[in-house]
SEKETI-735770 format. One record per atom (N, C-alpha, C, O): z, y, x. Coordinates in steps of 0.1 Angstrom, whole numbers, padded with zeros to 4 digits, always signed. Layout:
ZYX...
END
This chain:
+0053+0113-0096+0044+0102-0100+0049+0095-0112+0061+0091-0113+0040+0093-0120+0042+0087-0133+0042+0071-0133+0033+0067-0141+0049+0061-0128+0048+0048-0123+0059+0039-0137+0069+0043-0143+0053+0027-0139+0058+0021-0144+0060+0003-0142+0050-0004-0144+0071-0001-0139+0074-0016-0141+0076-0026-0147+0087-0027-0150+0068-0035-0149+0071-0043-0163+0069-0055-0159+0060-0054-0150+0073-0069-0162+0081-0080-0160+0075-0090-0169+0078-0090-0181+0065-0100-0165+0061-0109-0171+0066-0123-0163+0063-0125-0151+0072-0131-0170+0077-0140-0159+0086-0142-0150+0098-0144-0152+0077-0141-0136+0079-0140-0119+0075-0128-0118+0081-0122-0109+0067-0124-0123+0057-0110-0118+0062-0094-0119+0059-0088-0130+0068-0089-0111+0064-0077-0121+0054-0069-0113+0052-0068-0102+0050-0064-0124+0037-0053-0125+0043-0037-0122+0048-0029-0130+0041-0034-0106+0040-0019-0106+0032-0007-0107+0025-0003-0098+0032-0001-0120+0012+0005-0121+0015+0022-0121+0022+0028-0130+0011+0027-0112+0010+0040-0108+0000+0041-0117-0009+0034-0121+0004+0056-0121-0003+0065-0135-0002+0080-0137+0003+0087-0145-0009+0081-0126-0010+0099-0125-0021+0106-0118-0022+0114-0109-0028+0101-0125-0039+0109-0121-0044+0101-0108-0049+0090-0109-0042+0106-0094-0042+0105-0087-0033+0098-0075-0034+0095-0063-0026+0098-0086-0015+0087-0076-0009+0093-0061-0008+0085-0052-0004+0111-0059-0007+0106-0047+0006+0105-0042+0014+0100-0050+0012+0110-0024+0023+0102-0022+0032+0120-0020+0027+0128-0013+0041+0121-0026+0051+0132-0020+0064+0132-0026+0065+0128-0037+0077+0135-0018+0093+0129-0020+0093+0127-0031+0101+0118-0032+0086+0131-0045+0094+0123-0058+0085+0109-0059+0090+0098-0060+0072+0111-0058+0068+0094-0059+0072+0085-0054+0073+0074-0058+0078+0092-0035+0085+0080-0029+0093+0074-0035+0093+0062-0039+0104+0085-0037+0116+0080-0047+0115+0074-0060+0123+0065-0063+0107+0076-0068+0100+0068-0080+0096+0053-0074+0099+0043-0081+0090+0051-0060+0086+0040-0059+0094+0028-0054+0093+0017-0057+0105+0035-0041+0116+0031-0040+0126+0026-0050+0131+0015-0048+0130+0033-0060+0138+0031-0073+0131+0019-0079+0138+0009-0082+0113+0017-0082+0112+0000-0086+0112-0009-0077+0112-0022-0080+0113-0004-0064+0117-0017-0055+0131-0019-0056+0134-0031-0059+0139-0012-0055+0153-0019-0054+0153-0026-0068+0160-0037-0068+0147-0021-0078+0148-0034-0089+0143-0045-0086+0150-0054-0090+0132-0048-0081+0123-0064-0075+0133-0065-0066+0142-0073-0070+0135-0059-0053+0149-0063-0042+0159-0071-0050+0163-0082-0047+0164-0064-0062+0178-0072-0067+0178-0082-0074+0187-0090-0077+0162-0084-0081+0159-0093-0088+0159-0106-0079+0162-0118-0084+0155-0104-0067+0153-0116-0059+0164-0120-0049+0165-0130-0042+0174-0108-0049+0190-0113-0041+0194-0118-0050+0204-0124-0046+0192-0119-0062+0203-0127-0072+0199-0141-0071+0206-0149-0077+0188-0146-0066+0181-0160-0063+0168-0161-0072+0160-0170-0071+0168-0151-0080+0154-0158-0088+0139-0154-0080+0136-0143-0075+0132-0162-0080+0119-0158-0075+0109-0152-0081+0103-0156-0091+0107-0143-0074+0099-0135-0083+0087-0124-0070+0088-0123-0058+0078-0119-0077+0065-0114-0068+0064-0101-0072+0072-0096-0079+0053-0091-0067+0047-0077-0071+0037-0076-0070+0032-0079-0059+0029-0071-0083+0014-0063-0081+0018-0050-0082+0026-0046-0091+0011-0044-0073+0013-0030-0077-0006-0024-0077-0014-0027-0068-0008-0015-0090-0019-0014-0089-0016+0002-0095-0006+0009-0095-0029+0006-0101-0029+0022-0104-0039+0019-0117-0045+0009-0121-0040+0034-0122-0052+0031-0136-0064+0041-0132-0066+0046-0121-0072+0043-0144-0082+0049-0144-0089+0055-0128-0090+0045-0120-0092+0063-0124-0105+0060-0115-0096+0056-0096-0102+0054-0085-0081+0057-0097-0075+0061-0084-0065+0049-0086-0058+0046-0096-0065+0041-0072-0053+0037-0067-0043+0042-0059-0031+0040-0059-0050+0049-0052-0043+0061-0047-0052+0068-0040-0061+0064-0034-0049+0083-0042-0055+0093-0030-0047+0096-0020-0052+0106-0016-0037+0092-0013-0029+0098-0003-0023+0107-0007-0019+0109-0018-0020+0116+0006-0006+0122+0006-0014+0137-0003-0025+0141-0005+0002+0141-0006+0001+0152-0020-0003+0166-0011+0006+0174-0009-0017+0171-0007-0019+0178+0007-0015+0190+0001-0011+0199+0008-0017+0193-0014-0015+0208-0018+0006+0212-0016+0012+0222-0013+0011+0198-0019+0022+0196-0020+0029+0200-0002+0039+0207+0000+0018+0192+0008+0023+0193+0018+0020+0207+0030+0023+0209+0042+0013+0215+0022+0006+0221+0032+0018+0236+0026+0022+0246+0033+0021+0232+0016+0035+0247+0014+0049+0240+0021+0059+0247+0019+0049+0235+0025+0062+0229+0027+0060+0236+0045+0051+0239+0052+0075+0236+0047+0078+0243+0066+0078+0227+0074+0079+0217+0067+0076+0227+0086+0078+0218+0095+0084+0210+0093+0079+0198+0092+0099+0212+0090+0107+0197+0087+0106+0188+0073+0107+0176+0072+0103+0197+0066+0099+0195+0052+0090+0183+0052+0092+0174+0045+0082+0185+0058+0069+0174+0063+0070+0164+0072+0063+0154+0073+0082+0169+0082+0080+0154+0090+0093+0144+0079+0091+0133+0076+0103+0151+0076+0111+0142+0070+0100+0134+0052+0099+0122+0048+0097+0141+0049+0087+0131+0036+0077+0122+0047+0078+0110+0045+0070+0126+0056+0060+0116+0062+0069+0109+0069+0063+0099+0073+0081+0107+0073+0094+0098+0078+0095+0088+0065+0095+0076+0067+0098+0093+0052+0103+0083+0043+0091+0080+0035+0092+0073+0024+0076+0084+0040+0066+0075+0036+0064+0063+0042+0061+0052+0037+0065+0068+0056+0059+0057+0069+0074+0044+0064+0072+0032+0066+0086+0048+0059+0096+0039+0063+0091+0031+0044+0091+0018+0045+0087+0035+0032+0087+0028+0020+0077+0017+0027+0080+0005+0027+0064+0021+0035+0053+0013+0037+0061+0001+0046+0058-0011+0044+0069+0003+0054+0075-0004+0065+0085-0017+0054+0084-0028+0057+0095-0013+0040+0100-0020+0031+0089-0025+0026+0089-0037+0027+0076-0021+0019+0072-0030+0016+0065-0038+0020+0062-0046+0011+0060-0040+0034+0055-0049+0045+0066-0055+0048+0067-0057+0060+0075-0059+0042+0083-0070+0049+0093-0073+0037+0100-0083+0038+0093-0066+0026+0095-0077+0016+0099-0089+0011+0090-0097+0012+0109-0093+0006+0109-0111+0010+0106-0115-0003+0111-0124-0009+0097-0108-0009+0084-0115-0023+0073-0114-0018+0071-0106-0009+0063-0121-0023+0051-0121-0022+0051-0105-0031+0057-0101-0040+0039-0099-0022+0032-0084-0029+0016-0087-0026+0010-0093-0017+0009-0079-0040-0003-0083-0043-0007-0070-0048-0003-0066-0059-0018-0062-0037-0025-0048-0041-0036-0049-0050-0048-0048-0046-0035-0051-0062-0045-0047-0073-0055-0035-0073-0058-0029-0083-0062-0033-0059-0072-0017-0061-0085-0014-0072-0097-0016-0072-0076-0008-0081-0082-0006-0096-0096+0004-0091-0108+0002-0094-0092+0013-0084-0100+0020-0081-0101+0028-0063-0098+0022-0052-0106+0044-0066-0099+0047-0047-0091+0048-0043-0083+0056-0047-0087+0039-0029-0078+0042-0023-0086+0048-0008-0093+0043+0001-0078+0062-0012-0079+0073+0003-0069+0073+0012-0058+0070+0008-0071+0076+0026-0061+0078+0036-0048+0074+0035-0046+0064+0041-0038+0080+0028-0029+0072+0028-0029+0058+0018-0026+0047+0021-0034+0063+0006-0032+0052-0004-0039+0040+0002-0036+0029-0002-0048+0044+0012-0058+0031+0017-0049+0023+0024-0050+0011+0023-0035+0030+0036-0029+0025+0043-0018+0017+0038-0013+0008+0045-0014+0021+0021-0004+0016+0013-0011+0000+0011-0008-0012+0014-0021+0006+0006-0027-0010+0004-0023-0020+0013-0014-0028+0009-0029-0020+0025-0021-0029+0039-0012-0031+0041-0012-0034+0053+0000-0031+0034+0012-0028+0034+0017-0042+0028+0026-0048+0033+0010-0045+0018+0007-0059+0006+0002-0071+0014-0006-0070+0023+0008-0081+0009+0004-0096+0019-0009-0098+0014-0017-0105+0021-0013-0094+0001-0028-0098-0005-0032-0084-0009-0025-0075-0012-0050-0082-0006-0055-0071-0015-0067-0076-0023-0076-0082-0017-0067-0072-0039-0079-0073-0043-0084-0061-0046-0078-0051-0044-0093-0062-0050-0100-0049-0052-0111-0054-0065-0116-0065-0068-0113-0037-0073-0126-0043-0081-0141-0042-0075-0142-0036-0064-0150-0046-0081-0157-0054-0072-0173-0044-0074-0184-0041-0067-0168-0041-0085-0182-0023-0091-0175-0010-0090-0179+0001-0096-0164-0011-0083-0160+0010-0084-0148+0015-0074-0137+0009-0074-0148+0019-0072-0140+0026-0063-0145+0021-0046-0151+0011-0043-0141+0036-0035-0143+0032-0025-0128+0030-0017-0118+0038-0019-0127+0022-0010-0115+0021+0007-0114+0031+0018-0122+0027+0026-0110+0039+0021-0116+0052+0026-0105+0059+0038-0096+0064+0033-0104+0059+0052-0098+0063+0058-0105+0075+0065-0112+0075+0074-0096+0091+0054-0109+0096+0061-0100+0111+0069-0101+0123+0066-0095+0108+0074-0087+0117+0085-0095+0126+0091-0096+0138+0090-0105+0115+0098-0112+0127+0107-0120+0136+0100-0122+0147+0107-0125+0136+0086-0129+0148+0076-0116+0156+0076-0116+0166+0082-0108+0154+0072-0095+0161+0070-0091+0171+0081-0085+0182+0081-0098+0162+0092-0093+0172+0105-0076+0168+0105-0070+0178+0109-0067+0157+0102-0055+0154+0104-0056+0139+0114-0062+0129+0112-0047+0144+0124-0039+0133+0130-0033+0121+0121-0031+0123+0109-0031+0110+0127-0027+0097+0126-0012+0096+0126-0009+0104+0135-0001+0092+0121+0014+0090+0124+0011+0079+0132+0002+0072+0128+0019+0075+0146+0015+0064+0148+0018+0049+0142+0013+0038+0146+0027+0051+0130+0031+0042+0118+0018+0040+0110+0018+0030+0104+0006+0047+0109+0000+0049+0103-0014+0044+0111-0024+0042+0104-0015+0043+0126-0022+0038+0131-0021+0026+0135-0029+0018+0140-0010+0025+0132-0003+0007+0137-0006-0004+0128-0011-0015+0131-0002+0002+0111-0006-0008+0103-0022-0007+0097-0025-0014+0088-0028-0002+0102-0043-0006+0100-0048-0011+0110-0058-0017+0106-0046-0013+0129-0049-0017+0134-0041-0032+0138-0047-0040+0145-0033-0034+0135-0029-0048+0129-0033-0053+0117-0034-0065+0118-0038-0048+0103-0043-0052+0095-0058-0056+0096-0063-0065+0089-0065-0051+0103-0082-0047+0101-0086-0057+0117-0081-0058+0128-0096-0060+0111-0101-0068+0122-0112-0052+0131-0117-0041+0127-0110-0057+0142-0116-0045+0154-0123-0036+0151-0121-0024+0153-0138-0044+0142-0146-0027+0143-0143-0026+0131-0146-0014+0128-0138-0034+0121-0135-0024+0105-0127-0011+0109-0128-0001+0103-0117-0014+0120-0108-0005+0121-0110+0010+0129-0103+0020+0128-0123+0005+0137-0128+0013+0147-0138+0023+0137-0137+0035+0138-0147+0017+0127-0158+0021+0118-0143+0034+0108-0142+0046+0108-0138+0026+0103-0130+0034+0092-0123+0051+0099-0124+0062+0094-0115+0046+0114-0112+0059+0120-0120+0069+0122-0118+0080+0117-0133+0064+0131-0141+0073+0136-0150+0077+0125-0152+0088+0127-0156+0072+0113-0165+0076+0110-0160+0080+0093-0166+0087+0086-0147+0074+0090-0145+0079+0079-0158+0073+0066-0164+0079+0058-0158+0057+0070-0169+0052+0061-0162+0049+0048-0150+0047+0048-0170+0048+0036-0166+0042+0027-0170+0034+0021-0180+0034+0014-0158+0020+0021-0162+0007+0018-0159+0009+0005-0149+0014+0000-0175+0000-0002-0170-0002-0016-0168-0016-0016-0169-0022-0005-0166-0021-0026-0160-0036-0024-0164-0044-0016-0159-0048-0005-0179-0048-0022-0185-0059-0013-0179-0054+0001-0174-0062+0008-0182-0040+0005-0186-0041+0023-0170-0041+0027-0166-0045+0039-0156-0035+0015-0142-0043+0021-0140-0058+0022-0131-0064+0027-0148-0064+0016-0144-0079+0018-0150-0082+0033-0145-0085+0043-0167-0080+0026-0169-0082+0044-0164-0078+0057-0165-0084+0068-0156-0067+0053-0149-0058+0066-0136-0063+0069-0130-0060+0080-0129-0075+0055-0117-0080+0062-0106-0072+0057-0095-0074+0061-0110-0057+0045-0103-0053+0044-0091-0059+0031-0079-0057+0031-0098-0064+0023-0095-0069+0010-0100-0088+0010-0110-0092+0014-0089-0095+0003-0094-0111+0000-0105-0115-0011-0113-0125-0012-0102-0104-0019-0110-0111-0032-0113-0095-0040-0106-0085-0040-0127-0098-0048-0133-0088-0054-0132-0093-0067-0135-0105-0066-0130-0089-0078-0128-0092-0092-0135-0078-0099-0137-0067-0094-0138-0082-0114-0147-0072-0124-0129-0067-0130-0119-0074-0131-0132-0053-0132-0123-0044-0139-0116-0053-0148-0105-0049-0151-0119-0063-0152-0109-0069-0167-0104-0082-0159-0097-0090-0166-0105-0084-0149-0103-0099-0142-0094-0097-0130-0085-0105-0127-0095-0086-0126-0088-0081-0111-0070-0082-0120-0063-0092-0116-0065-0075-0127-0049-0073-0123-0047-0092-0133-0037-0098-0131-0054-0097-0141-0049-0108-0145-0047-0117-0130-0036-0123-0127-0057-0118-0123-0059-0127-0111-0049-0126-0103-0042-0135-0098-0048-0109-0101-0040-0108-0092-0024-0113-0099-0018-0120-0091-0018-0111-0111-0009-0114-0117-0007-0130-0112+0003-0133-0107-0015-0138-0114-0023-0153-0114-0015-0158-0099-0005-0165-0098-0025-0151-0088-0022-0152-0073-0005-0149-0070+0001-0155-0061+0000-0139-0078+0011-0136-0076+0027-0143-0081+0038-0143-0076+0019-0147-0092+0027-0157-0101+0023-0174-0090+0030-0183-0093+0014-0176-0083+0017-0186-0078+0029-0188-0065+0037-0197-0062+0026-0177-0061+0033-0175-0045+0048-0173-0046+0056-0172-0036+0055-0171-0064+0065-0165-0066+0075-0174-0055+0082-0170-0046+0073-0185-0060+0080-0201-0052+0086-0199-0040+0096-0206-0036+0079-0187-0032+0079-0186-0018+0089-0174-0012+0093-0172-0001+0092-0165-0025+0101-0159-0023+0117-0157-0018+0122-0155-0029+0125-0157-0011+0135-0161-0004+0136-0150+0009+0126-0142+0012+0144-0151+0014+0149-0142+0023+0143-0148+0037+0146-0142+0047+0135-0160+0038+0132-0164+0048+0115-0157+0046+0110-0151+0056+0112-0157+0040+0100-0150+0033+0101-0136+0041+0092-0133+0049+0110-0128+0040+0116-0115+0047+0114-0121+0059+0102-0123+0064+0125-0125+0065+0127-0128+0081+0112-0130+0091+0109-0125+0102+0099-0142+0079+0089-0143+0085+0078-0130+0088+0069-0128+0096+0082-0125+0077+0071-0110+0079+0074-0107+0090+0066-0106+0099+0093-0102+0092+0095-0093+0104+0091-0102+0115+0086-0097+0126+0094-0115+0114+0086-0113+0130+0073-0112+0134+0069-0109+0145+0066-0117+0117+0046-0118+0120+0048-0101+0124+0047-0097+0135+0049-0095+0116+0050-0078+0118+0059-0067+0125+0060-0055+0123+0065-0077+0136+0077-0069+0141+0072-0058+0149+0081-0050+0151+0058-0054+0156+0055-0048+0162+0049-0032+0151+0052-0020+0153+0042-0036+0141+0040-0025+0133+0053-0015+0127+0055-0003+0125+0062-0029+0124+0078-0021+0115+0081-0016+0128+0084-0004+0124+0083-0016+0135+0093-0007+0148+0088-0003+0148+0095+0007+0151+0073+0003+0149+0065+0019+0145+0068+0023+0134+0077+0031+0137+0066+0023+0126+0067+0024+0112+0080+0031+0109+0080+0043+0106+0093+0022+0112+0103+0026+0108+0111+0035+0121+0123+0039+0121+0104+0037+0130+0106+0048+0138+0106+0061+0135+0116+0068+0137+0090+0066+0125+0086+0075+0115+0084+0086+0128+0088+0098+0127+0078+0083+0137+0070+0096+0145+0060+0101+0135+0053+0095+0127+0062+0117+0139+0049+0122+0128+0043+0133+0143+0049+0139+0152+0031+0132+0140+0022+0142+0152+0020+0155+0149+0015+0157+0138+0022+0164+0156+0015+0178+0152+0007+0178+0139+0000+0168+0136+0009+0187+0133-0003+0190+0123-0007+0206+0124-0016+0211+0117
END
């Protein structure tokens, strides 16, 4: 994945740029490598936040299936182990994180999103899209944890079973996302929201996620993967 980090302020800006954005061992590793840069920026005391957003029509499409479907057994559970565990570091984070959804986010990318203390989304394009059961693929239970902790009951119930897709308005309504912004307003705002919350950053910041979230990270960072 073609991803890049850049540093205005408090903020930095993580913007996936590849097409599709999707998730397989080098993006992890790409995405991991700018976190430990925000990680160390904020052990050294200074406060500082993340947007992470994507460009042209994808925030993300999920996992890399042409990538995963050549790979043998272990191959697959250990990358869906060190997906389910990036999502688990960045849900507990001790910066404020803010999902910029430029465009779609599919199955997994949709689950990345939830991962972020804030989501915006733009507000004319792209859809939110959990669509497994087209896929005909099982759930990791890391992967059913953090949407059903994220999502209020029947967004979460509607997205599994039916594989709907929310465009903005109906993710706000659905609880999936905070705020809807126009293409040129969304990553300033979100930069904005993110540069406010910088203040809050601290290691107690960390401590409080894990316990709001202690039940999803001990799924999460378990990394059960199901039959496929």
């Amino acid at each position: 994945m073609n991803l890049s980090l850049d540093r205005t302020g408090d903020v930095f800006v993580l913007t996936m740029d590849d097409g599709e954005n999707r998730f397989n061992p080098s993006s992890i590793a790409a995405l991991n490598g700018a976190l430990d840069e925000v990680e160390s920026a904020a052990a050294s005391g200074e406060q500082v936040a993340l947007v992470t957003t994507g460009t042209g029509k994808f925030f993300s499409n999920g996992i890399d299936l042409e990538w995963m479907f050549a790979q043998q057994d272990d191959g697959i559970r250990s990358f869906m182990t060190s997906m389910l565990g990036l999502w688990a570091r960045v849900l507990a984070l001790p910066v404020p994180t803010v999902a910029a959804v430029n465009g779609h986010a599919f199955a997994g990318g949709a689950m990345f999103t939830q991962a972020h203390d804030h989501v915006l989304m733009r507000s004319d394009r792209g859809y939110w899209c959990v669509n497994e059961v087209q896929l005909k693929l099982p759930l990791a239970p890391g992967m059913q944890a953090i949407l059903q902790h994220r999502l209020p009951a029947n967004t979460f119930r509607k997205a599994i079973l039916t594989a709907h897709r929310f465009d903005g308005p109906a993710a706000l309504a659905g609880g999936i996302v905070d705020e809807l912004h126009d293409d040129d307003a969304l990553l300033p705002r979100a930069c904005e929201l993110a540069a406010s919350l910088a203040p809050t950053s601290d290691a107690i910041l960390g401590r409080l996620k894990e316990d709001l979230y202690a039940d999803v990270l001990a799924v999460l960072r378990e990394g059960r993967v199901p039959e496929i």
